[in-house]
C-alpha positions as CSV (number, residue, x, y, z in Angstrom):
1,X,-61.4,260.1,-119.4
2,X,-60.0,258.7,-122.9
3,X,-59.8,254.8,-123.3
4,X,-56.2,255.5,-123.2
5,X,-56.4,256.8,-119.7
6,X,-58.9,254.2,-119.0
7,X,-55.7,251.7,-118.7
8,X,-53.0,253.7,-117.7
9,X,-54.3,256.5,-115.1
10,X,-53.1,255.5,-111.6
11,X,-57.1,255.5,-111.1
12,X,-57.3,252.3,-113.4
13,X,-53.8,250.5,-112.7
14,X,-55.6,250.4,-108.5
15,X,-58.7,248.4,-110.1
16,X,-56.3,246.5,-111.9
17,X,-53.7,245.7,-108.7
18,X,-57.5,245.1,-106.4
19,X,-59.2,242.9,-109.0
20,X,-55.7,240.8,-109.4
21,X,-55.3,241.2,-105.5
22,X,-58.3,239.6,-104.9
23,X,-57.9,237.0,-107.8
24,X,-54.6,235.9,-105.8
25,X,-57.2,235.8,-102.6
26,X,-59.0,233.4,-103.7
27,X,-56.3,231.5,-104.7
28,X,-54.7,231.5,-101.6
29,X,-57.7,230.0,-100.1
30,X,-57.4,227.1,-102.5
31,X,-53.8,226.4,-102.1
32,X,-54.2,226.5,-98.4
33,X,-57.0,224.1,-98.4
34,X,-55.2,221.9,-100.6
35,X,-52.0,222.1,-98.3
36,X,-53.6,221.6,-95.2
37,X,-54.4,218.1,-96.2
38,X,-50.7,217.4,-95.1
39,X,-52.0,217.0,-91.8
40,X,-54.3,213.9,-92.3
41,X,-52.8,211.4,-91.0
42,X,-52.1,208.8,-93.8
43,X,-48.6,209.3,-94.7
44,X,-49.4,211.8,-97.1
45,X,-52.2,209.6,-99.8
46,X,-55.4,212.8,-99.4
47,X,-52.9,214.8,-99.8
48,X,-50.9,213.7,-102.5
49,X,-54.8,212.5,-104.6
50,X,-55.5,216.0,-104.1
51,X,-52.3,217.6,-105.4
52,X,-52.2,214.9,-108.6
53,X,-55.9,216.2,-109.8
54,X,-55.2,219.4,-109.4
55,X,-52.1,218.9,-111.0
56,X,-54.0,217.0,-114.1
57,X,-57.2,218.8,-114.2
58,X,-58.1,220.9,-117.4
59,X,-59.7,223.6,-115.8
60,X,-57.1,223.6,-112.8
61,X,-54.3,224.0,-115.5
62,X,-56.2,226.5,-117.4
63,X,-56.5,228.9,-114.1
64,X,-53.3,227.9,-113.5
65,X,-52.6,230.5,-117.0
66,X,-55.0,233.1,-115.7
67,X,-52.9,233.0,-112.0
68,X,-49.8,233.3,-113.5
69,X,-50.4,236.0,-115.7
70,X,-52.6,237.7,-113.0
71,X,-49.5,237.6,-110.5
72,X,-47.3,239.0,-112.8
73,X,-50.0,241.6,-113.8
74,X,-50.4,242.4,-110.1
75,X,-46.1,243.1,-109.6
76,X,-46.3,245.1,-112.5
77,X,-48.8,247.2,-111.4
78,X,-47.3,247.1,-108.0
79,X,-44.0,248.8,-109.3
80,X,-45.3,251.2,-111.5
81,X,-47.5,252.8,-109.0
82,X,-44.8,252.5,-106.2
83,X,-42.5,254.5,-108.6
84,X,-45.1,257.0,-109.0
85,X,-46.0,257.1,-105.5
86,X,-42.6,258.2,-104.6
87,X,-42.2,260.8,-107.5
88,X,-45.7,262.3,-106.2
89,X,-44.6,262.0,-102.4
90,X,-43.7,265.9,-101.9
91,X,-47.0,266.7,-103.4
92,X,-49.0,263.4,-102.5
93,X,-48.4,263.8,-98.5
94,X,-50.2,266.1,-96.5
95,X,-48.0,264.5,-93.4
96,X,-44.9,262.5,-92.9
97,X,-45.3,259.1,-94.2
98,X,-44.4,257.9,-90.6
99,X,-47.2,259.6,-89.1
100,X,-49.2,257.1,-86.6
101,X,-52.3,256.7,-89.0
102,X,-50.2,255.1,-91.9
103,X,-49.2,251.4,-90.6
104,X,-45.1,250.5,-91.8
105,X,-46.2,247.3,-93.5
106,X,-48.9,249.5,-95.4
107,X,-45.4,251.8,-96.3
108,X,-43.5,248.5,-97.2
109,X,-45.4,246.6,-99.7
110,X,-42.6,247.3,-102.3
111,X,-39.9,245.5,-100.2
112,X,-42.8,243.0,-99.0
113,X,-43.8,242.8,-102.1
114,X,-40.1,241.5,-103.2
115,X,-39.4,239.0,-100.2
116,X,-42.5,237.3,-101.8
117,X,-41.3,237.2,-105.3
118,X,-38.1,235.5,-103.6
119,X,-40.0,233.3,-101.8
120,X,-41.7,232.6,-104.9
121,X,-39.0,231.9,-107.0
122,X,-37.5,229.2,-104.8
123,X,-41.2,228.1,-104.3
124,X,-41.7,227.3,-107.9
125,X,-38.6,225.6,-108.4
126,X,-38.8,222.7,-105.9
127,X,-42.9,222.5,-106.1
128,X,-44.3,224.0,-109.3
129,X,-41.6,222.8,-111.3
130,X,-41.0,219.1,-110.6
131,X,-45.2,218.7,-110.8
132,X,-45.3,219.9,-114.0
133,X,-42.6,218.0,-115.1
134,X,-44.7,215.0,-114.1
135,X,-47.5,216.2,-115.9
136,X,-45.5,216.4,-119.0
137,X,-44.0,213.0,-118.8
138,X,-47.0,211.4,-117.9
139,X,-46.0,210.1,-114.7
140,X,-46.9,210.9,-111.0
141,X,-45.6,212.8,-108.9
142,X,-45.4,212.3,-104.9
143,X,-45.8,215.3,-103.7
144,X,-45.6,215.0,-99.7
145,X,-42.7,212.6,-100.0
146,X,-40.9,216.0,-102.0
147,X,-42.7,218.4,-99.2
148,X,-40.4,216.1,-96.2
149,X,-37.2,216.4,-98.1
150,X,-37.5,220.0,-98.7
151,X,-38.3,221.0,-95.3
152,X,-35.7,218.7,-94.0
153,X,-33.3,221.7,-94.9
154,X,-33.3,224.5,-92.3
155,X,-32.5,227.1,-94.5
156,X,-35.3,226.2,-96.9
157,X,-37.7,226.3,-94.1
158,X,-36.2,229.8,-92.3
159,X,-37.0,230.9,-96.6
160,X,-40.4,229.9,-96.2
161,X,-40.9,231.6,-92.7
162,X,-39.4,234.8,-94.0
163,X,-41.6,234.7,-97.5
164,X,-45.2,233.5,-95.5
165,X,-44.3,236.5,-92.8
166,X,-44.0,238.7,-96.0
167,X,-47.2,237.1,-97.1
168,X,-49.2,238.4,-93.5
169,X,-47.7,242.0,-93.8
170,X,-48.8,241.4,-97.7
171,X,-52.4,241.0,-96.4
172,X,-52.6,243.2,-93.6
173,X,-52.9,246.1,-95.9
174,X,-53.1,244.6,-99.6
175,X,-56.7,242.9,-98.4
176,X,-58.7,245.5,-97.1
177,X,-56.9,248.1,-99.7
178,X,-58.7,245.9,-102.5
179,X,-62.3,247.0,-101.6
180,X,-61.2,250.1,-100.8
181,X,-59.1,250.9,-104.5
182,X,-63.1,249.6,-105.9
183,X,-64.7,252.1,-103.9
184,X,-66.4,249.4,-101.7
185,X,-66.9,251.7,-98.5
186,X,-69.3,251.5,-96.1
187,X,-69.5,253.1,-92.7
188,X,-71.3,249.5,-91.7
189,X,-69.3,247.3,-93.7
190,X,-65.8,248.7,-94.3
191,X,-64.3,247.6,-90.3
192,X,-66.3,244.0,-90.9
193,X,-64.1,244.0,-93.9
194,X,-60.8,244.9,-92.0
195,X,-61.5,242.7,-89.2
196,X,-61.5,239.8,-92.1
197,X,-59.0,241.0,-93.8
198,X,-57.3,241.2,-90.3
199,X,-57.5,237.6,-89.6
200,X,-57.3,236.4,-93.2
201,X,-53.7,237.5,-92.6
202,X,-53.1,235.4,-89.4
203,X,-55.3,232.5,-89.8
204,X,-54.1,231.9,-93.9
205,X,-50.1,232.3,-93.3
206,X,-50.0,230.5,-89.9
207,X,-51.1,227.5,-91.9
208,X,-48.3,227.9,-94.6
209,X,-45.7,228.7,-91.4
210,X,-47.2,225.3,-89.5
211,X,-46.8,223.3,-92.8
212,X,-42.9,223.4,-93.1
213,X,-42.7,223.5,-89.3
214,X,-43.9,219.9,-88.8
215,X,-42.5,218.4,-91.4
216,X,-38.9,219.9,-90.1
217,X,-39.8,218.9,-86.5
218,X,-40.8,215.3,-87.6
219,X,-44.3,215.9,-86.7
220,X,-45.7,214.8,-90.0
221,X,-44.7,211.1,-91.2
């Protein structure tokens, strides 16, 4: 294989999407940790302590850079093989694609895939960007008191819902797939890694869902 094929071959642009997958992993783990502090019950000051240094720390806003450009990487990726995917279909599938042994969400990440860019989007624009802003101008930024007036809105919380759902399905297949596009199989290993991968997707995104939730149902002060 040429270096040219090295970075393009469908063979190389899997490494890249399980390597970025599993980047996006880790920082789920984070973010949900970071989240979660919601929950003490202090009207929000762990929480919001939390949120400011991560929001002012160097190497926080440095990975911040490497996420960004990692996620968009990892879409990229995403579509280019799901265009070739369906060019190669007649030739790629042995079997219908409905067939029992290929799960729909595992067939769906493309329109998963999209939800969660959605999701993103309006993410970004009433978390991501406000904090920054703060950094920028050199003031804090209250983070849970921004959380309860977002999730006051119903339709900002059924958004959420729709785009951590999207997130599960996401993870059903995209986390388990990741060891398996680095050629990480093991007759011992490989169902310990989809029974994590199985409840990664559950336990993770039923935090996210139980965030919004409270705050909407006044179960959070």
């Amino acid at each position: 294989m040429s270096n040219s094929e090295l970075f393009t071959s469908s063979i190389a642009k899997k490494y890249v999407m399980a390597l970025t997958g599993l980047f996006l992993i880790s920082f789920l783990v984070i973010h949900v940790t970071i989240n979660s502090l919601v929950f003490v019950p202090d009207h929000g000051a762990t929480f919001n302590t939390a949120a400011n240094f991560m929001a002012h720390n160097i190497i926080i806003r440095i990975m911040e850079v490497g996420l960004f450009f990692g996620l968009v990487l990892h879409m990229v990726q995403s579509l280019i093989l799901t265009i070739q995917n369906n060019k190669a279909r007649p030739v790629k599938y042995a079997v219908p694609p409905s067939n029992d042994s290929s799960k729909w969400y595992s067939r769906s990440m493309g329109i998963l895939g999209s939800l969660l860019l959605l999701f993103l989007v309006v993410h970004m624009a009433n978390f991501w960007i406000p904090t920054k802003q703060a950094v920028f101008s050199g003031e804090e930024h209250n983070s849970f008191e921004k959380m309860k007036i977002v999730f006051a809105e119903w339709y900002f919380v059924a958004i959420y819902l729709v785009g951590i759902i999207s997130l599960s399905y996401h993870l059903m297949h995209g986390f388990q797939s990741a060891f398996q596009s680095l050629g990480l199989n093991h007759k011992k290993y490989t169902p310990m890694i989809k029974a994590a991968g199985f409840w990664f997707a559950i336990i993770v995104p039923l935090l996210f869902a139980a965030m919004p939730i409270a705050f909407h149902l006044g179960f959070i002060d």
